[in-house]
Phi, psi and omega in degrees: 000132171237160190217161168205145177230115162215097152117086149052007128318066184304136192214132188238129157284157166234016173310291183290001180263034171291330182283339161319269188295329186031071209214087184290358181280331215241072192233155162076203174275168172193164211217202180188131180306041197303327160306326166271337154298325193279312198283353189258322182304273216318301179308325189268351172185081188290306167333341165325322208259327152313283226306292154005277186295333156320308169311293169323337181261311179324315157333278209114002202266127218220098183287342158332345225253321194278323196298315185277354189272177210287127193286332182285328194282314163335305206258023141281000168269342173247158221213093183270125166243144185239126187260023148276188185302305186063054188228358180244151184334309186260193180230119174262158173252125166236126161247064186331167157250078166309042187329321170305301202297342151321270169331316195268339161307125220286312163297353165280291174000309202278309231273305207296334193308315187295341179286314208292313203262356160271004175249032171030030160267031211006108222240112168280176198321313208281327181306299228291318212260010172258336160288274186311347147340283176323306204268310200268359175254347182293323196272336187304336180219047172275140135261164186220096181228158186237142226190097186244150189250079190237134174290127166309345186275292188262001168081335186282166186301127153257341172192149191215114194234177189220160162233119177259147148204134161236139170275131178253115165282108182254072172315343162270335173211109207273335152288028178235018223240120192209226203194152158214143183227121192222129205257141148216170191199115184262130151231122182248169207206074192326318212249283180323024210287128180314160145250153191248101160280203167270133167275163184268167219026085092350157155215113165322074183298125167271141190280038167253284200319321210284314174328306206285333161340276175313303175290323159326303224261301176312326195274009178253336180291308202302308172321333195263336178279288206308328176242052162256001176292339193262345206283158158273213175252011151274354183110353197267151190280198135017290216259012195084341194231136183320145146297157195249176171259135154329095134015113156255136139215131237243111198245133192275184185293205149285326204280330197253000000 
């Protein structure tokens, strides 16, 4: 996947995501005003930022409660080792997780009880101990190992991946029950650092169209809902006729 941030223009190719989308209308770059959408949302229902804070008080998530909790019980579960030689330029680092043995600790345990019951959804003994039931048996055989690359020299990051892997469990339908595995991989690079431009032929979605999009598409739902005792099963209202959609037009960029 590729991305770029440029003046609050976000741009996604869509190239390499062909096998995904397969989709020949959607080729090359193409982009979205984010900064003028987030500013027209925030202006037309300035009231967002109560909501927000509301949500934030409303958790119940007390970050206090991780900061203060005690780091020697925590950091026996983890197992930093460094397997080079430590006759080459980097030094690698690996760090594993015992996600059982964690999970099953009385002082992880407690920590997580108290977010629970501060987060005032009110969860009994027995919700509480079937949720962790959940989580230590999804976890029971996860692994986590992260793997940093730091030059010796500078002292700096050189490379940082991470590996995840968990079994996903289904007690109601053990055929659905699989495994997920997820790789990322950071490499930096001090001195060569890119300028992130614009790409050329870009093409602009402006967030007023996407706005008329969006708003096309509810009010063709609403319509649709409000006339579905007359509707057929195409889709069509009362009268026969689509609803209609919103126009797009794609304004390029400078570089294009």
């Amino acid at each position: 996947m590729e991305l770029r941030l440029v003046d609050g223009v976000g741009y996604l190719n869509f190239d390499p995501l062909q096998p995904l989308i397969n989709d020949p209308q959607f080729t090359g770059w193409g982009g979205l005003d984010l900064a003028g959408l987030i500013g027209a949302l925030l202006e037309d229902n300035p009231e967002i930022f109560n909501e927000l804070g509301s949500m934030a008080a409303g958790s119940g998530v007390n970050p206090e409660m991780f900061t203060n909790m005690d780091t020697q019980a925590v950091e026996q579960y983890l197992t930093i080792t460094r397997t080079d030689e430590g006759s080459g330029a980097n030094a690698t680092f690996e760090t594993t997780v015992d996600f059982a043995g964690l999970l099953a600790d009385p002082a992880f345990q407690d920590t997580l009880r108290q977010q629970m019951d501060a987060s005032g959804q009110g969860m009994t003994e027995a919700d509480q101990q079937e949720a962790f039931d959940q989580v230590s048996s999804a976890f029971q055989d996860a692994s986590l190992l992260i793997r940093q690359e730091v030059d010796t020299a500078s002292g700096r990051t050189a490379s940082l991946s991470v590996e995840f892997d968990v079994a996903v469990t289904d007690a109601e339908d053990p055929s659905e029950n699989g495994s997920a595995a997820v790789t990322a991989m950071i490499n930096y690079d001090y001195e060569n650092v890119p300028t992130i431009t614009v790409p050329e032929n870009a093409s602009v979605l402006p967030y007023q169209q996407l706005l008329g999009m969006v708003g096309g598409m509810m009010g063709d739902m609403g319509g649709a809902l409000g006339e579905s005792s007359g509707s057929d099963a195409g889709g069509t209202s009362t009268d026969g006729s689509m609803g209609s959609q919103p126009e797009v037009t794609l304004e390029p960029t400078a570089a294009g």
